[in-house]
N, C-alpha and C positions, 0 to 999 in steps of 0.2 A: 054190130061191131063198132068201137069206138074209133076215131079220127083222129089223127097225129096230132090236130088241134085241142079237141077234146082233154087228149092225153098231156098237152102242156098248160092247157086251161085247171085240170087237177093236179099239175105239181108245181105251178103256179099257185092254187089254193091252199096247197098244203104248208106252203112254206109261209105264206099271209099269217094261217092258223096259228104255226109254231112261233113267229115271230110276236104274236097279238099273247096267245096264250102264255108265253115266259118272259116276255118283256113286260108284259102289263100287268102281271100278276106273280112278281117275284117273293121267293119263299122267306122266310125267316133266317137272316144269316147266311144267305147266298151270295156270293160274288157274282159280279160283270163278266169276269173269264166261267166262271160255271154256266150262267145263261146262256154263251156264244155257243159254248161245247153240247150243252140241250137241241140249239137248234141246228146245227150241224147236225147231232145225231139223228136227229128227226128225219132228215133230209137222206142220209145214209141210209137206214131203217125204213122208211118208204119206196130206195131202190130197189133194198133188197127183196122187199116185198112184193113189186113189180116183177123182179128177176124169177119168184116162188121161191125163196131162199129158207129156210128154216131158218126166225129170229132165234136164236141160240147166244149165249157170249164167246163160245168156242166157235162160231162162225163169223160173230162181229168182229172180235177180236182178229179173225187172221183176214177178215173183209178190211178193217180201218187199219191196222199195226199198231194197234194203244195196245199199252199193256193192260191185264185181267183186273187191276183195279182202278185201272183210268174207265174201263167200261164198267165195270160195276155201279164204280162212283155215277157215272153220269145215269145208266138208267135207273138205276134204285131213283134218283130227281124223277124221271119219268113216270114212273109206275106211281111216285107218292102224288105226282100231279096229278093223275087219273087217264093220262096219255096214253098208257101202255096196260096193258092185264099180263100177268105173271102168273105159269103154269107149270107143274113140275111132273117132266116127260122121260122119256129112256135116254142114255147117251149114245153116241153113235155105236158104241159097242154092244149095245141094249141090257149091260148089266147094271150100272147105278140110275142115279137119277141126272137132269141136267134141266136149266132154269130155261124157259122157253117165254117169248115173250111173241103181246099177238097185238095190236092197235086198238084201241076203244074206240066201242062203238061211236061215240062223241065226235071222235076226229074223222070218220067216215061220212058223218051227218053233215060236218061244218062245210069240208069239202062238195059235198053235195047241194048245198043247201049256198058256197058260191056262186059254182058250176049255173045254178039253174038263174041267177041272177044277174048272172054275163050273159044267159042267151037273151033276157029280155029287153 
């Protein structure tokens, strides 16, 4: 079982990550306000992950209070960074479909591959 330290040593990492991976490697035609709103999301998006939240936009959405295309806007940046993997699942009513987003495996690695560098 992981340690309350542990546990702030990887969100500690993860926010390193997000800051190193979108500040340091910004896209074509991105604004300084769209990288700040990346890594906020990140950080949001890795609670809700903790919490087991279904990443969903209809659950970011009523998680942060952006509107459907302030969240769009920002993860579609995510997904094209390689941050996020994009799957298309049932909606809660299980008739259409709904855009479900899950963390690459990348940013798991990074985190981990911190983590083990603080304990030495």
């Amino acid at each position: 079982m992981a340690s309350k330290l542990s546990d702030r040593w990887q969100t500690q990492a993860l926010s390193v990550f997000a800051v190193r991976e979108i500040l340091d490697k910004p896209l074509e035609d991105e604004s300084a306000q769209s990288r700040i709103k990346q890594i906020g999301m990140i950080n949001i998006l890795y609670m809700m992950h903790q919490a087991h939240e279904k990443l969903t936009l209809s659950n970011i959405i009523q998680f942060t209070g952006m509107t459907r295309g302030g969240v769009i806007e920002t993860i579609d940046l995510l997904v094209q960074r390689g941050v996020l993997t994009e799957t298309l699942g049932k909606n809660s009513m299980g008739r259409g479909t709904a855009r479900q987003f899950e963390f690459a495996d990348q940013v798991f690695q990074a985190i981990r591959s911190a983590a083990a560098s603080e304990e030495r």
